[in-house]
N, CA, C and O atoms as a Maestro MAE file, in Angstrom:
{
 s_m_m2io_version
 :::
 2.0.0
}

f_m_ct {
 s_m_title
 :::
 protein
 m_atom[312] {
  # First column is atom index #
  i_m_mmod_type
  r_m_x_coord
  r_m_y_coord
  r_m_z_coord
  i_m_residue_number
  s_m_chain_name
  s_m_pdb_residue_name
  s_m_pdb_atom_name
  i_m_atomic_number
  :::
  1 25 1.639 12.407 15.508 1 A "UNK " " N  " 7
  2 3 2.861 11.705 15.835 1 A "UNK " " CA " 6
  3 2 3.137 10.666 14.744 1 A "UNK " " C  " 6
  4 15 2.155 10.057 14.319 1 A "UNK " " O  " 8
  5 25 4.631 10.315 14.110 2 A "UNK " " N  " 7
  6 3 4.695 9.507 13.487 2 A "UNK " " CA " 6
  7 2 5.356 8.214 14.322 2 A "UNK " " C  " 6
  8 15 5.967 8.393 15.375 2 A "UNK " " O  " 8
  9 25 5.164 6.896 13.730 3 A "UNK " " N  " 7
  10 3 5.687 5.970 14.645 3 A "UNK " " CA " 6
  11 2 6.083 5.059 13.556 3 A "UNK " " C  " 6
  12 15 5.279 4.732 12.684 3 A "UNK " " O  " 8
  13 25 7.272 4.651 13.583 4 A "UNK " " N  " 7
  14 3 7.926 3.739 12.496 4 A "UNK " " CA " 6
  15 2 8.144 2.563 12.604 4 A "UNK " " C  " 6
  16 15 8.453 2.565 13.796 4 A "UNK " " O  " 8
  17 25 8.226 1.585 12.314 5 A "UNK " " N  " 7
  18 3 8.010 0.280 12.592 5 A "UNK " " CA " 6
  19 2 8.945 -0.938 11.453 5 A "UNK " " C  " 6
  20 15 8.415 -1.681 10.627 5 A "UNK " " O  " 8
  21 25 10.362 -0.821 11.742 6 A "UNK " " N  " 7
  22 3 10.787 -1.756 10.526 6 A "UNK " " CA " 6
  23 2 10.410 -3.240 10.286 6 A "UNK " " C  " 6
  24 15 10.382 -4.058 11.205 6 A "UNK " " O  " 8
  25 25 10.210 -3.448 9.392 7 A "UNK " " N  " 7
  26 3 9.587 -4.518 8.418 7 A "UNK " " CA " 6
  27 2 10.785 -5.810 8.124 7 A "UNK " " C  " 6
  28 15 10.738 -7.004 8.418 7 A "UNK " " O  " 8
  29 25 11.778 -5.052 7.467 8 A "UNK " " N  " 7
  30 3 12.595 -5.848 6.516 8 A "UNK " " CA " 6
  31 2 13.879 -5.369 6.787 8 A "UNK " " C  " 6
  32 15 13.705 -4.175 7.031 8 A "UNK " " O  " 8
  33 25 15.372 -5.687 6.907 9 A "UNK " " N  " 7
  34 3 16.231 -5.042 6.414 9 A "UNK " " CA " 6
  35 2 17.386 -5.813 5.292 9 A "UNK " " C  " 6
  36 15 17.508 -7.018 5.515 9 A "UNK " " O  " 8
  37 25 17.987 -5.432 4.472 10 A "UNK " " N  " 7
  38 3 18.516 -5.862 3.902 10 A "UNK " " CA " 6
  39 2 19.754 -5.230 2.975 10 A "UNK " " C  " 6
  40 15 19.387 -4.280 2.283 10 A "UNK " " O  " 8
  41 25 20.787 -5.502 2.882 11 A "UNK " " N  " 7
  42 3 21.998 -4.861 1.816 11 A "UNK " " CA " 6
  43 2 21.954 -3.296 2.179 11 A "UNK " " C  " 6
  44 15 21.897 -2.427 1.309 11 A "UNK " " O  " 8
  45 25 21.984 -3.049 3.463 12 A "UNK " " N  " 7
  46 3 21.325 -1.297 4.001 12 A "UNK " " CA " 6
  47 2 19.991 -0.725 3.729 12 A "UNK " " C  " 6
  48 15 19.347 0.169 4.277 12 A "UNK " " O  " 8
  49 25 19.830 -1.272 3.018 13 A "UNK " " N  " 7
  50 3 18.008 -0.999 2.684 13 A "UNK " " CA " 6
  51 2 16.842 -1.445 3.758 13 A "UNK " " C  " 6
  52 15 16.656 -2.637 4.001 13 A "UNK " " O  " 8
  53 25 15.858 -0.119 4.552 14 A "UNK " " N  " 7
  54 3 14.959 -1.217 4.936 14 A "UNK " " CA " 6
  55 2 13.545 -0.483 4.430 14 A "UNK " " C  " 6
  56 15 13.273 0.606 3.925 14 A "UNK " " O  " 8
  57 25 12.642 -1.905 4.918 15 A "UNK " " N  " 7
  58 3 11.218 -1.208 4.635 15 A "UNK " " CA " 6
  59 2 10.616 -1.144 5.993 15 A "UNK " " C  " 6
  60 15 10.476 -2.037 6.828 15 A "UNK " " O  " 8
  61 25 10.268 0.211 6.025 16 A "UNK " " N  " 7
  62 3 9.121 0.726 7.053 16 A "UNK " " CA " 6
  63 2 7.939 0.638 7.543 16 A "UNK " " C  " 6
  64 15 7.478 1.643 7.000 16 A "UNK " " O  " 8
  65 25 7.071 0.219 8.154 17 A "UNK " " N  " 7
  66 3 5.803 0.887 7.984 17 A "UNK " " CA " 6
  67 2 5.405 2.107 9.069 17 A "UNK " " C  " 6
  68 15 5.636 1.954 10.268 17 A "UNK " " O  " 8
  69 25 4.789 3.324 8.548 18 A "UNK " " N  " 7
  70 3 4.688 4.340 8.835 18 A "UNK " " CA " 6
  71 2 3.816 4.890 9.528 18 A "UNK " " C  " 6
  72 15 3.315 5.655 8.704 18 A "UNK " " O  " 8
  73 25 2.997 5.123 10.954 19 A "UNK " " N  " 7
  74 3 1.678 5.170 11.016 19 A "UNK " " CA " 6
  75 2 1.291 6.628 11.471 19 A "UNK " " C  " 6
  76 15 2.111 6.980 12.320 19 A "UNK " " O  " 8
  77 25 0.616 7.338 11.299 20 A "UNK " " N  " 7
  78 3 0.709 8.546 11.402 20 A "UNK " " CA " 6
  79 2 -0.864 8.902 12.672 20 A "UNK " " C  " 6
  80 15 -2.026 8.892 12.267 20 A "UNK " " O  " 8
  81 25 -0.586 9.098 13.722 21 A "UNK " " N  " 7
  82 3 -1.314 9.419 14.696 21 A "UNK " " CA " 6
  83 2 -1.833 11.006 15.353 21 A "UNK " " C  " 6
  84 15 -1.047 11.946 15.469 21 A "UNK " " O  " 8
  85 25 -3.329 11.076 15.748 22 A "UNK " " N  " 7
  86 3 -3.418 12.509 15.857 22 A "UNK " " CA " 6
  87 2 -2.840 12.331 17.963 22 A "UNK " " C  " 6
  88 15 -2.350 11.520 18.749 22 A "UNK " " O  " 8
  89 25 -3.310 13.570 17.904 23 A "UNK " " N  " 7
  90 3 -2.643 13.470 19.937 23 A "UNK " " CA " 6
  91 2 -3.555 12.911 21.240 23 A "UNK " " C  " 6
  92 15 -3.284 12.847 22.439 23 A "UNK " " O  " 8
  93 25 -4.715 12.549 20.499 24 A "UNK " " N  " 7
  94 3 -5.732 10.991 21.007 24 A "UNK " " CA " 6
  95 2 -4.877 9.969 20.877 24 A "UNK " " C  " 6
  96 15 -4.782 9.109 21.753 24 A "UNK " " O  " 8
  97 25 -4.016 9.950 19.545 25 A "UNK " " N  " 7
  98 3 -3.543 8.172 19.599 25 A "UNK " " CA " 6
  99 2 -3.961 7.793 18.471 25 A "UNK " " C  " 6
  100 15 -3.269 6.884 18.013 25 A "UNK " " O  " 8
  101 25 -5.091 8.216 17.610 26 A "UNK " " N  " 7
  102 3 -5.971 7.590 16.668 26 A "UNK " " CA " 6
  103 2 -5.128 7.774 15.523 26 A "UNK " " C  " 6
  104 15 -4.324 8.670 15.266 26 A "UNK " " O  " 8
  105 25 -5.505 6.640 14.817 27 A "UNK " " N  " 7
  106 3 -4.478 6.721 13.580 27 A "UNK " " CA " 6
  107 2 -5.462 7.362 12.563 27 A "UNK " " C  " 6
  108 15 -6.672 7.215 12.392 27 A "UNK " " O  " 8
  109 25 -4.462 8.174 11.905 28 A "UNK " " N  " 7
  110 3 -4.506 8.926 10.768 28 A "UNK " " CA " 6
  111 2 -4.008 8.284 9.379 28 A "UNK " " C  " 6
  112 15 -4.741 8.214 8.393 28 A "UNK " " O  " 8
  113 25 -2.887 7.894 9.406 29 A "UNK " " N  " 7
  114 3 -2.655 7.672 8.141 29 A "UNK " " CA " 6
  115 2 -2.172 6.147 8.627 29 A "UNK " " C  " 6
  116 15 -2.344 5.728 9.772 29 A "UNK " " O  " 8
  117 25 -1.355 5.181 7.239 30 A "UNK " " N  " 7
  118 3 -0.755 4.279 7.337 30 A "UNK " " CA " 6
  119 2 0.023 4.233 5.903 30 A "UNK " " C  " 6
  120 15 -0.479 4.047 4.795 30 A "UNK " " O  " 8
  121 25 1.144 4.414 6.176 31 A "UNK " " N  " 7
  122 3 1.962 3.967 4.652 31 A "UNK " " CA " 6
  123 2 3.453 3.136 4.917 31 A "UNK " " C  " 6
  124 15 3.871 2.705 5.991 31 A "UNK " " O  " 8
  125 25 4.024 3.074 3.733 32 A "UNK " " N  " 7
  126 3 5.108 1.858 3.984 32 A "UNK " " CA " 6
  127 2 6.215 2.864 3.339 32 A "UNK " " C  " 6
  128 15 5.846 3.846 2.695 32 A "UNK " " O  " 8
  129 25 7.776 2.528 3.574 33 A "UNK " " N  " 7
  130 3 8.729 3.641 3.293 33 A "UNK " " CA " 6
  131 2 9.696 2.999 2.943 33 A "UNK " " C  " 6
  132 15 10.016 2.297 3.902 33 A "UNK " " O  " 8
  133 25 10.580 2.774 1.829 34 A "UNK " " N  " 7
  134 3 11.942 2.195 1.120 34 A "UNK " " CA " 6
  135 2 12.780 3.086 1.786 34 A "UNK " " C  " 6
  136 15 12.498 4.239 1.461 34 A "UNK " " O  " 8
  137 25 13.794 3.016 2.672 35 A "UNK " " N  " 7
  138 3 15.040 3.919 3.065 35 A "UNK " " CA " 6
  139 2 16.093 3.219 2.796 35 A "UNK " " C  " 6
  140 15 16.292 2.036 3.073 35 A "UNK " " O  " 8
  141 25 16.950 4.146 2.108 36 A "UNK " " N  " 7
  142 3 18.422 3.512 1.531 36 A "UNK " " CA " 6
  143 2 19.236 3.503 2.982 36 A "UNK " " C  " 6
  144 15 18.782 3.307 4.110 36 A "UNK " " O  " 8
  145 25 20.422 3.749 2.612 37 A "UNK " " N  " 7
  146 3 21.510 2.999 3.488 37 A "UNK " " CA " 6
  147 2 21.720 4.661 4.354 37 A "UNK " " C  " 6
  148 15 22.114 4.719 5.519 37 A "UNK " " O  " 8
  149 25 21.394 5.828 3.572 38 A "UNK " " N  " 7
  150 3 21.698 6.941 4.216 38 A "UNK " " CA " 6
  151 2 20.666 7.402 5.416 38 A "UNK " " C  " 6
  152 15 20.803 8.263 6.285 38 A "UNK " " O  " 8
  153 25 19.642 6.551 5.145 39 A "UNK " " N  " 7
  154 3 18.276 7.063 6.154 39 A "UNK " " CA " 6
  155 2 17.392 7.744 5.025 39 A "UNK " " C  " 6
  156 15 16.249 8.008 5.397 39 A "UNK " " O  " 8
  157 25 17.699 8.071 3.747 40 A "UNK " " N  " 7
  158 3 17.390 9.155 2.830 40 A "UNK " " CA " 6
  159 2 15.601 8.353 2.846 40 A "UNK " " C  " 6
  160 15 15.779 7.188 3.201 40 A "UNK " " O  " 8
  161 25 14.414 8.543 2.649 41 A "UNK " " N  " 7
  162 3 13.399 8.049 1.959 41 A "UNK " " CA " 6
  163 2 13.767 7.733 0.330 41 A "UNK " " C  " 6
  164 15 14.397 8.557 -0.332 41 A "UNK " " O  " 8
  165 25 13.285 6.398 -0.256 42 A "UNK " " N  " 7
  166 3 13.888 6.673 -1.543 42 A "UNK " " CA " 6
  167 2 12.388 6.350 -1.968 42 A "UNK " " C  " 6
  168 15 12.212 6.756 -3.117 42 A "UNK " " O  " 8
  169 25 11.283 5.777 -1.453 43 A "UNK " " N  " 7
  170 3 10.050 5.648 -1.735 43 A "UNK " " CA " 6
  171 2 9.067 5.745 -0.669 43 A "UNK " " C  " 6
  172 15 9.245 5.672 0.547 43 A "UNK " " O  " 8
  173 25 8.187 5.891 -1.215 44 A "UNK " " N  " 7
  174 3 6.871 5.948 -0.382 44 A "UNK " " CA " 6
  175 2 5.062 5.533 -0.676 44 A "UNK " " C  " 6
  176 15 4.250 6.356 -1.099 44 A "UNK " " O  " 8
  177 25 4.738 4.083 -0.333 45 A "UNK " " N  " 7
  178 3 3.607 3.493 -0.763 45 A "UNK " " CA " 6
  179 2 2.555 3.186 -0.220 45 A "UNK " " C  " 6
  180 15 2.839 2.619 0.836 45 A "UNK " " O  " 8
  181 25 1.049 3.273 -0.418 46 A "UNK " " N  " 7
  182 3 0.144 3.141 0.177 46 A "UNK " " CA " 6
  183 2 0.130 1.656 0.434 46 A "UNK " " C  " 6
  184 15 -0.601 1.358 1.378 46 A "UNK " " O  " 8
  185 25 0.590 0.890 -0.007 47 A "UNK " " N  " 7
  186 3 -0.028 -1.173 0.268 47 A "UNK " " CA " 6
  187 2 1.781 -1.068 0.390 47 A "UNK " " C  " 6
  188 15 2.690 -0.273 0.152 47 A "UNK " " O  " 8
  189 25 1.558 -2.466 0.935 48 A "UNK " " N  " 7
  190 3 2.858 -3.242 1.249 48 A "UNK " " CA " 6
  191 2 2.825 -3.994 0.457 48 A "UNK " " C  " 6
  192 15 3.508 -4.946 0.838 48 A "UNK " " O  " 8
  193 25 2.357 -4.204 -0.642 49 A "UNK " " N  " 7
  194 3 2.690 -4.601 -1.659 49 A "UNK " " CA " 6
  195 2 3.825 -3.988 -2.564 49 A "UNK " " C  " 6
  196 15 4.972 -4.401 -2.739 49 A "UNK " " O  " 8
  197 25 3.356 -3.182 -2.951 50 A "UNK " " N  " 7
  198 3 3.930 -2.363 -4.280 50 A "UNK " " CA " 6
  199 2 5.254 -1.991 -3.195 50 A "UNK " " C  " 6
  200 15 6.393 -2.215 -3.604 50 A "UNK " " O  " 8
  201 25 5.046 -1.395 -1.752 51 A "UNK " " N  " 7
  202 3 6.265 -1.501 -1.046 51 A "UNK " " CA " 6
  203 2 7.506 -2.468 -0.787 51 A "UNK " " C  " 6
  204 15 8.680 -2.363 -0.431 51 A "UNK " " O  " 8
  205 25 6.447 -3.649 -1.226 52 A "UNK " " N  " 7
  206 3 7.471 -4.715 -0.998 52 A "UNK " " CA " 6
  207 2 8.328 -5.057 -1.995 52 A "UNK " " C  " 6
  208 15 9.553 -5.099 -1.880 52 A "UNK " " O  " 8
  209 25 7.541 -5.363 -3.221 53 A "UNK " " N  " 7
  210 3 7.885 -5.220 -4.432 53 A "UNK " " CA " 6
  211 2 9.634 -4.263 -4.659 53 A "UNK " " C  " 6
  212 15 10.791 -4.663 -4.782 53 A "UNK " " O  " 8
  213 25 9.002 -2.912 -4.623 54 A "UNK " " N  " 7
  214 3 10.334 -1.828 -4.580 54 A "UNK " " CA " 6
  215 2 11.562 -2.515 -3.832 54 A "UNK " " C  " 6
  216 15 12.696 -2.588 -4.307 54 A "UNK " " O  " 8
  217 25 11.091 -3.104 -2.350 55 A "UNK " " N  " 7
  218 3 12.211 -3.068 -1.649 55 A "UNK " " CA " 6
  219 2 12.989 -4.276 -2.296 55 A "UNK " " C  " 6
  220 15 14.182 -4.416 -2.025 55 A "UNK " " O  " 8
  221 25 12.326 -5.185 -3.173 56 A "UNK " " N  " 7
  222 3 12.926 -5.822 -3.157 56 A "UNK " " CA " 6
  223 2 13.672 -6.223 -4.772 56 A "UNK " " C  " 6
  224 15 14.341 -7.190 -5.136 56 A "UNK " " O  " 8
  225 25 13.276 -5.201 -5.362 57 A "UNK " " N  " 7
  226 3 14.101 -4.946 -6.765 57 A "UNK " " CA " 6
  227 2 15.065 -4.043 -6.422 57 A "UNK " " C  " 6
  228 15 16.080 -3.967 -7.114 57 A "UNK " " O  " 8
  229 25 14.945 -3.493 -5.669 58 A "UNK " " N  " 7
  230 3 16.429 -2.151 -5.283 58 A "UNK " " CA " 6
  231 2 17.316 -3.522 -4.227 58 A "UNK " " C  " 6
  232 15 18.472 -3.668 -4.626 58 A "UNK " " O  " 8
  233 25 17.029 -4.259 -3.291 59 A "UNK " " N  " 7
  234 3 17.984 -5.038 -2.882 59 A "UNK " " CA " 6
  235 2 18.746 -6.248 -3.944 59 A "UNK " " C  " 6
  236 15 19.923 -6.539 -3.731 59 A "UNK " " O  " 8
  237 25 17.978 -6.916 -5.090 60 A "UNK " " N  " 7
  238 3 18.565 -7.378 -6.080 60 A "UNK " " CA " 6
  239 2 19.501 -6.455 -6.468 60 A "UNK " " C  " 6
  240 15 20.720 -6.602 -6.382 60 A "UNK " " O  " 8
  241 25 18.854 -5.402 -6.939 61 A "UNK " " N  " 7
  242 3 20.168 -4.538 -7.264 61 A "UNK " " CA " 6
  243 2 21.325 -4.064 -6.973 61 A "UNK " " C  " 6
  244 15 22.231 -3.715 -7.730 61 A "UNK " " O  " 8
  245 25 21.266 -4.062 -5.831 62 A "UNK " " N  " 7
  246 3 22.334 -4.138 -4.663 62 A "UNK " " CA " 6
  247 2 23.159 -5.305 -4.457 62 A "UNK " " C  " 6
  248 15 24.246 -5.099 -3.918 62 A "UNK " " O  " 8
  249 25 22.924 -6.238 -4.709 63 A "UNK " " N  " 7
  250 3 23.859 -7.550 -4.699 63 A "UNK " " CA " 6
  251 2 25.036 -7.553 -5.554 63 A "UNK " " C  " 6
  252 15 24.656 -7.144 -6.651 63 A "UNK " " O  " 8
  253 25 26.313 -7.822 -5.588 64 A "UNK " " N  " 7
  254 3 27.224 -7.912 -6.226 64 A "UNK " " CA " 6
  255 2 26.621 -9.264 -6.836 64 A "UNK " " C  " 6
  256 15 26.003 -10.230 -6.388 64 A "UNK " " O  " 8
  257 25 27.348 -8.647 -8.698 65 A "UNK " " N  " 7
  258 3 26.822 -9.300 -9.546 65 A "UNK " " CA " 6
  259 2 28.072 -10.361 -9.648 65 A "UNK " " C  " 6
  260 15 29.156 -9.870 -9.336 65 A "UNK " " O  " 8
  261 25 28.082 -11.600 -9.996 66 A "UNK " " N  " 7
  262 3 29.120 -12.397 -10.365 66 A "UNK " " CA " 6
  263 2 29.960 -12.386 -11.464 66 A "UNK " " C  " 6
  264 15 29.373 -12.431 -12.545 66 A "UNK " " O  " 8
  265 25 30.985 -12.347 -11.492 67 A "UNK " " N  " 7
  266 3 31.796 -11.771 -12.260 67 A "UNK " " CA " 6
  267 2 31.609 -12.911 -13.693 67 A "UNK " " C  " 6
  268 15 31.478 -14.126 -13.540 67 A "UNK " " O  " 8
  269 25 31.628 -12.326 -14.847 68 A "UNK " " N  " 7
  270 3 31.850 -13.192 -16.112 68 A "UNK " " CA " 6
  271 2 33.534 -13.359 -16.388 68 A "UNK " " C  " 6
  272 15 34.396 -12.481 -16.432 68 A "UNK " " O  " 8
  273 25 33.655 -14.900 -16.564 69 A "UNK " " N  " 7
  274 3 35.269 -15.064 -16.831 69 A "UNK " " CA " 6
  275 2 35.218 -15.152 -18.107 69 A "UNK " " C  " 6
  276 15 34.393 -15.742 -18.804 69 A "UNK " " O  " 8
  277 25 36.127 -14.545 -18.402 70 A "UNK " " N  " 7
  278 3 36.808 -14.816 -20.370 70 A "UNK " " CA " 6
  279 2 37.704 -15.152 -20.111 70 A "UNK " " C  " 6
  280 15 38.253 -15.171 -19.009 70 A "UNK " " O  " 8
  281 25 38.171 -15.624 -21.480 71 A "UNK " " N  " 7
  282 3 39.168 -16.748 -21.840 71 A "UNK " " CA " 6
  283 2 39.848 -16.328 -22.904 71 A "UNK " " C  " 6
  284 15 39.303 -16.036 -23.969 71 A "UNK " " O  " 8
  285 25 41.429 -16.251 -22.631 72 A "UNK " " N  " 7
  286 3 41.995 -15.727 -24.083 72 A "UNK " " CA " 6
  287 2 42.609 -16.840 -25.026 72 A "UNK " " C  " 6
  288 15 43.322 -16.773 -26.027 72 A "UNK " " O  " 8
  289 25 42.113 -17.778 -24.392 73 A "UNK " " N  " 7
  290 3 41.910 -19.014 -25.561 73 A "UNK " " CA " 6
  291 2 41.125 -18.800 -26.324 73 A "UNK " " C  " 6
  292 15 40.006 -18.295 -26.234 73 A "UNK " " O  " 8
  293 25 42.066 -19.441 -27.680 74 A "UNK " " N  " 7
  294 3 41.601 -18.780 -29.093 74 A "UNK " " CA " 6
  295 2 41.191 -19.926 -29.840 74 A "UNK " " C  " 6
  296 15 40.685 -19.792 -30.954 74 A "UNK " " O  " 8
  297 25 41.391 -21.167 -29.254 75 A "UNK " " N  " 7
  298 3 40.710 -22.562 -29.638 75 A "UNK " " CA " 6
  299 2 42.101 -23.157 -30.669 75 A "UNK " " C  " 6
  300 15 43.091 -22.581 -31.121 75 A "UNK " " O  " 8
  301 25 41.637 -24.470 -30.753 76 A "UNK " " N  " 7
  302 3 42.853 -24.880 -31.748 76 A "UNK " " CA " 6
  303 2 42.762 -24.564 -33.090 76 A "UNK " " C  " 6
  304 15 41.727 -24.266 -33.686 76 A "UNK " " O  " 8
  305 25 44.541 -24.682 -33.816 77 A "UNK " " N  " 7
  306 3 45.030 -23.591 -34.500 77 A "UNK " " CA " 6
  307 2 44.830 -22.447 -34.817 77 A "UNK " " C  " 6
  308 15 44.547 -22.058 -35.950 77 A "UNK " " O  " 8
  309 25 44.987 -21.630 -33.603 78 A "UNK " " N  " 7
  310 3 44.533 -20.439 -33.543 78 A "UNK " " CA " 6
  311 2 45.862 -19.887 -33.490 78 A "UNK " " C  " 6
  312 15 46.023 -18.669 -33.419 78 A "UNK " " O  " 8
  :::
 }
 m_bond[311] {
  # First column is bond index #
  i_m_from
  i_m_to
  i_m_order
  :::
  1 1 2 1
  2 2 3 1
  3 3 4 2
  4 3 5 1
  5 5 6 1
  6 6 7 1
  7 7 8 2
  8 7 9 1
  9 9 10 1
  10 10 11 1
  11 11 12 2
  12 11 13 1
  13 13 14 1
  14 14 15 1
  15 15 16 2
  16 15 17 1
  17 17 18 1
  18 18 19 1
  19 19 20 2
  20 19 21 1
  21 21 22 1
  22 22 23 1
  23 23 24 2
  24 23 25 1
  25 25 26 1
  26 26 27 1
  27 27 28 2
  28 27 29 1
  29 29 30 1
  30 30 31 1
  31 31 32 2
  32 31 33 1
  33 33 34 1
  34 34 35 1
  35 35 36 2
  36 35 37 1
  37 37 38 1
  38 38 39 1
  39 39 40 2
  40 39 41 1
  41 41 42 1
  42 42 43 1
  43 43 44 2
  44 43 45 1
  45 45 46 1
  46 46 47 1
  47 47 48 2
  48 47 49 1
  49 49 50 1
  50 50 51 1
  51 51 52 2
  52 51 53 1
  53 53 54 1
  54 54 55 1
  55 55 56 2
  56 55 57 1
  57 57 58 1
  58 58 59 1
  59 59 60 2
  60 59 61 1
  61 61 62 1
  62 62 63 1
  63 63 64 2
  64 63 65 1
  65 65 66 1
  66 66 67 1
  67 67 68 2
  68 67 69 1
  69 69 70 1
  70 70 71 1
  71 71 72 2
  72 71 73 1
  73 73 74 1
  74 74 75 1
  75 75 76 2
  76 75 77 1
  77 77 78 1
  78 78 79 1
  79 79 80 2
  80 79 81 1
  81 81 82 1
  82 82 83 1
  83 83 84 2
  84 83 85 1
  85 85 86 1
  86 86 87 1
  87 87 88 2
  88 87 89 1
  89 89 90 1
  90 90 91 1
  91 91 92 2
  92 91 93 1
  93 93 94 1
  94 94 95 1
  95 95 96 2
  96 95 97 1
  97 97 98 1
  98 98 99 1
  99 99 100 2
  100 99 101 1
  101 101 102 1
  102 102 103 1
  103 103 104 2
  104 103 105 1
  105 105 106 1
  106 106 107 1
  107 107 108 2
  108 107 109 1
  109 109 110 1
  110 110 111 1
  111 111 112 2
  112 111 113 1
  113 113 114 1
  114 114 115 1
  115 115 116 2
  116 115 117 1
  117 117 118 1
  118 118 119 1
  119 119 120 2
  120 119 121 1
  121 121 122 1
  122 122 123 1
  123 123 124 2
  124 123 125 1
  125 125 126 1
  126 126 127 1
  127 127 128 2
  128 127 129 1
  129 129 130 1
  130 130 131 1
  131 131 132 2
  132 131 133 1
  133 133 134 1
  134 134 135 1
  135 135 136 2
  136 135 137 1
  137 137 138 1
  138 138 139 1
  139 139 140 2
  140 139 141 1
  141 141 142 1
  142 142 143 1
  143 143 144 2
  144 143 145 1
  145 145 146 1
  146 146 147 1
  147 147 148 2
  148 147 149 1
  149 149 150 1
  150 150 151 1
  151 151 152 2
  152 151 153 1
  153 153 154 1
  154 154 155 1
  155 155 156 2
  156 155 157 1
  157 157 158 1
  158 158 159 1
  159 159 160 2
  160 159 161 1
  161 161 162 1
  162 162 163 1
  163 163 164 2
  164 163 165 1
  165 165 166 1
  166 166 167 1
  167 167 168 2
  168 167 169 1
  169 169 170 1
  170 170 171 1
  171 171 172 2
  172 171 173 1
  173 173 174 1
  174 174 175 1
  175 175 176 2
  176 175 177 1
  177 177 178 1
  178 178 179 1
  179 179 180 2
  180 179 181 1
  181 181 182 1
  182 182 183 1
  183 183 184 2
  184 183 185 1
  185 185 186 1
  186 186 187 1
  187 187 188 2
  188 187 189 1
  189 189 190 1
  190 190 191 1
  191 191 192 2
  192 191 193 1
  193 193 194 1
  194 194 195 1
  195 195 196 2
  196 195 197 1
  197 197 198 1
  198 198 199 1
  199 199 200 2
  200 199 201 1
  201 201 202 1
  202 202 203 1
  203 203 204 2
  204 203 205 1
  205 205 206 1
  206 206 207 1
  207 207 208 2
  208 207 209 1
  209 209 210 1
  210 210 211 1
  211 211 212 2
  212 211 213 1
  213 213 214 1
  214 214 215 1
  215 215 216 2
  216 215 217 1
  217 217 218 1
  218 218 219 1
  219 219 220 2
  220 219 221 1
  221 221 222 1
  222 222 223 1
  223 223 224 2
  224 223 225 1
  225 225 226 1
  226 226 227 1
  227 227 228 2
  228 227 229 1
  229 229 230 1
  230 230 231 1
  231 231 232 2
  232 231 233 1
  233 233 234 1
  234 234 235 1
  235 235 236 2
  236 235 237 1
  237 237 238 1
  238 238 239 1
  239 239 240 2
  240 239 241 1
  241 241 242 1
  242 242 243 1
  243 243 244 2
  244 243 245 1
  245 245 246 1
  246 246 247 1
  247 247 248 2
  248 247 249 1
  249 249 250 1
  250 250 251 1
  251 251 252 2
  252 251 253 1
  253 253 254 1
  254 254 255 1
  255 255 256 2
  256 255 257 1
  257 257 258 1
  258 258 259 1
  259 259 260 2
  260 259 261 1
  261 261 262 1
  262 262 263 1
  263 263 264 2
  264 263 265 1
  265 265 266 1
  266 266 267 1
  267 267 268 2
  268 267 269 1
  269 269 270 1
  270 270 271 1
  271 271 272 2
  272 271 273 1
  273 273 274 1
  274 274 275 1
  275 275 276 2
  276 275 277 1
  277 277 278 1
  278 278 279 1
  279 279 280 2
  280 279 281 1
  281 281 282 1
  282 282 283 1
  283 283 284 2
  284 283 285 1
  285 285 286 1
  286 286 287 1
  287 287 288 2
  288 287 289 1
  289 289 290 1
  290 290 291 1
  291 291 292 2
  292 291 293 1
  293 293 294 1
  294 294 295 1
  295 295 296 2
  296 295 297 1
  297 297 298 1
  298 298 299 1
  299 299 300 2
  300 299 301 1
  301 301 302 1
  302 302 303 1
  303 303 304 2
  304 303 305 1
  305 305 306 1
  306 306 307 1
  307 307 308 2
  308 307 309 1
  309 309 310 1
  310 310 311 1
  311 311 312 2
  :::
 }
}
């Protein structure tokens, strides 16, 4: 059985943790899961570290960046 457990969510992104059980109950596995905004898996890590890490360079990335203003001032006697 798998049993999912969210962690984090953020900018549609969340992090998982994953635990993977036989039909005693006893755990089998344990891993952590980056899912985008579609449900898609976009990663998959043994520590919550390196999981955390991911989730949280793909949510920087996700932030609208602030716009740079220019200026069509051309300075004097221009």
């Amino acid at each position: 059985m798998k049993n999912r457990e969210r962690l984090f969510s953020e900018n549609g992104l969340s992090l998982e943790k994953v635990t993977l059980t036989d039909k005693n109950g006893e755990v089998i596995d344990t891993f952590f899961e980056v899912i985008g905004p579609s449900g898609t898996v976009i990663a998959s890590f043994n520590s919550l570290e390196e999981a955390t890490l991911k989730f949280n360079t793909l949510v920087d990335d996700a932030r609208p960046k602030p716009k740079v203003k220019t200026s069509s001032f051309s300075g004097p006697g221009m």
